[in-house]
C-alpha positions as CSV (number, residue, x, y, z in Angstrom):
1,X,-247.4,-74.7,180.8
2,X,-248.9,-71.8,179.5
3,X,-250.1,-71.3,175.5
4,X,-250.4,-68.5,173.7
5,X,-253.9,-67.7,172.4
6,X,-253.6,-64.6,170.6
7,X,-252.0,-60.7,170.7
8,X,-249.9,-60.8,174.1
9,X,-252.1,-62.9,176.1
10,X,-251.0,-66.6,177.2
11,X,-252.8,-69.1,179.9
12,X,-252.3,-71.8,181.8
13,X,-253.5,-75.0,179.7
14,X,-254.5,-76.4,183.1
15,X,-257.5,-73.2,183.3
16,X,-258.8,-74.3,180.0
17,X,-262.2,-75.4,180.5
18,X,-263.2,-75.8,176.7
19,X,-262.5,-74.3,173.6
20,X,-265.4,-73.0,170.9
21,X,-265.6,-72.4,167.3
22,X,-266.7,-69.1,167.1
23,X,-269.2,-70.1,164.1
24,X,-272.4,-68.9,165.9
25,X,-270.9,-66.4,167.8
26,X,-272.9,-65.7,171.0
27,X,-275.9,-67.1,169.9
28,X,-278.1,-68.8,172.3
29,X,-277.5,-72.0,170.2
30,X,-273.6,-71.7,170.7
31,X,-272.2,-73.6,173.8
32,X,-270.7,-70.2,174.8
33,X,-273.7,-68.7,175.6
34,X,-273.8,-70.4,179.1
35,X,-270.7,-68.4,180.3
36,X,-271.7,-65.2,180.1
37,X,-271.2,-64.5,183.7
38,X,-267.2,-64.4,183.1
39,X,-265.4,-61.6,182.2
40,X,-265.3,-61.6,178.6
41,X,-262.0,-60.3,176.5
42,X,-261.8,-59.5,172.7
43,X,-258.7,-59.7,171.3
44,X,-259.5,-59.0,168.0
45,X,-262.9,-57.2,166.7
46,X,-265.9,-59.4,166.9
47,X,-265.8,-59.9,162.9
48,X,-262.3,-61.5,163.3
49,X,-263.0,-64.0,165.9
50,X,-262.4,-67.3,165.0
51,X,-262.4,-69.4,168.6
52,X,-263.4,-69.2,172.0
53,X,-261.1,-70.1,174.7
54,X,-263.1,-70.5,178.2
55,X,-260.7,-70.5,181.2
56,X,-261.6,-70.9,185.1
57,X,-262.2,-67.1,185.2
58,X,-262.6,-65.9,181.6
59,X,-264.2,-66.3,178.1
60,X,-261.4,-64.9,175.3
61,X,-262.0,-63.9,172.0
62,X,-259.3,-65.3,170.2
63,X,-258.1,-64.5,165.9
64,X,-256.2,-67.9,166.1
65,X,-258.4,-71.0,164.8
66,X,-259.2,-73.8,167.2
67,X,-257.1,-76.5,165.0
68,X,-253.8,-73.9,165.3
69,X,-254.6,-73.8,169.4
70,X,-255.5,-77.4,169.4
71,X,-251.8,-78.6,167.8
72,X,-249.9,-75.6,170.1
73,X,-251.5,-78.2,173.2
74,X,-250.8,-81.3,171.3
75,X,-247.2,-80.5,170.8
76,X,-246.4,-79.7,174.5
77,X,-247.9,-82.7,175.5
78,X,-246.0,-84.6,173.1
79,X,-242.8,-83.2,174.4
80,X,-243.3,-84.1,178.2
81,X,-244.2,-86.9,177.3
82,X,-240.6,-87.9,176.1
């Protein structure tokens, strides 16, 4: 299953290594700052940024908060599991 994260871009909830607030930013003190070897995509400018969505091969930028991406996940799970 895949979940939308923002502008036209979707992945695979199984790639989903971790999600970040983006409070910080890219700060050595933010968890993100220990993936900067993946490709990194902004989907919004860097002002608008409100959550960090690592994947196996990629670190987006993402203008939807972490509690909207968090219930998008929660609710497929709560439909297979029917």
């Amino acid at each position: 299953m895949y979940v939308h994260i923002g502008d036209t871009i979707s992945v695979p909830i199984e790639s989903i290594i971790t999600m970040v607030h983006a409070k910080g930013g890219k700060s050595h003190k933010s968890p993100i700052h220990h993936y900067e070897t993946l490709e990194y995509i902004a989907m919004v400018p860097e002002e608008q940024i409100k959550t960090y969505v690592v994947t196996d091969d990629c670190v987006y930028g993402s203008g939807i908060s972490i509690k909207t991406l968090m219930r998008r996940i929660d609710e497929f799970y709560s439909i297979i599991k029917r």
